[in-house]
C-alpha positions as CSV (number, residue, x, y, z in Angstrom):
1,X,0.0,0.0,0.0
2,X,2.6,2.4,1.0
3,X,4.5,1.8,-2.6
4,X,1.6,2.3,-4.4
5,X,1.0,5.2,-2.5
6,X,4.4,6.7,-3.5
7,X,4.1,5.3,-6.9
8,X,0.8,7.9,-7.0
9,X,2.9,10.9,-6.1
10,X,5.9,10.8,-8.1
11,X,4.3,9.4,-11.3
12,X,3.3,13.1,-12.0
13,X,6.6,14.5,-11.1
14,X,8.8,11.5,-13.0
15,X,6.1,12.6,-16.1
16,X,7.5,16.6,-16.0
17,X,11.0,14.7,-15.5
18,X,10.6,13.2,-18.5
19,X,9.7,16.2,-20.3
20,X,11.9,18.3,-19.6
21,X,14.7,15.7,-20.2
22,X,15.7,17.6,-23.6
23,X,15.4,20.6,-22.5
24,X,17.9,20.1,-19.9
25,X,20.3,18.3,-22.3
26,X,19.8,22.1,-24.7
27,X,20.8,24.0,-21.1
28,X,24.1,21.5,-21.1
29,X,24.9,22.3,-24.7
30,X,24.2,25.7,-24.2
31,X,26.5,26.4,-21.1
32,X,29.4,24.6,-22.7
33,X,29.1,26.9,-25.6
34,X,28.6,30.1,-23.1
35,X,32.1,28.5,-21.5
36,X,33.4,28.1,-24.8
37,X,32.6,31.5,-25.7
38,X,33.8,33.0,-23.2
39,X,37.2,31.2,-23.5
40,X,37.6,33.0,-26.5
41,X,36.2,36.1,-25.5
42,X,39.7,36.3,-22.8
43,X,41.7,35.0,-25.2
44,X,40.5,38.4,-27.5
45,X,40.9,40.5,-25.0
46,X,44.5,39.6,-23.7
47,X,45.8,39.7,-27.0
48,X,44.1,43.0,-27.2
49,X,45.8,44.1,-24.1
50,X,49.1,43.2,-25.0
51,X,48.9,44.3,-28.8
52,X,48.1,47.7,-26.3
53,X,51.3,47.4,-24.4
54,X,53.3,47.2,-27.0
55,X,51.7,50.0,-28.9
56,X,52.4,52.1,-26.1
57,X,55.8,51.1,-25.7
58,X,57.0,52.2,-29.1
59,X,56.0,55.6,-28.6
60,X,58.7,58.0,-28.4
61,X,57.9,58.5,-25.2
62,X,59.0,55.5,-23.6
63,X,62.5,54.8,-26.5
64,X,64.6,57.0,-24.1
65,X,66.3,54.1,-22.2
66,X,68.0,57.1,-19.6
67,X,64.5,57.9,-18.7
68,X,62.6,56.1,-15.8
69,X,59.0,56.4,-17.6
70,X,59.7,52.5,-18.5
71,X,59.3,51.6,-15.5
72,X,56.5,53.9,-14.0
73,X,58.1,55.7,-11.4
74,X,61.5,57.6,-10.3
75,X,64.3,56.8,-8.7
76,X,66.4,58.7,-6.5
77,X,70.1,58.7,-7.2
């Protein structure tokens, strides 16, 4: 009595289960592409960073090797 009691109450929730089975199995395929994405979304942006860096660095500005602005702050001789 008591299984078929319990047999009662989950058959509705083992029916939405069911259901929602592929649904579930799009959310799985859908995160790894979100993680995917946003792999390559940091990659972009520290390649951006350092294309950055070295646009900076060429400037003439920062060529002057006697000058402490290389390192980003001064030195007391």
């Amino acid at each position: 009595m008591i299984k078929k009691f319990f047999k009662n109450i989950f058959v509705p929730l083992q029916y939405i289960r069911n259901k929602t089975r592929p649904w579930r199995r799009k959310r799985h395929s859908l995160e790894r592409k979100l993680i995917d994405l946003e792999k390559i979304t940091m990659s972009m942006v520290k390649l951006h960073a350092w294309d950055m860096h070295q646009k900076l660095l060429t400037e003439p500005r920062y060529k002057d090797e006697k000058r402490l602005l290389n390192f980003g702050f001064k030195g007391y001789s």
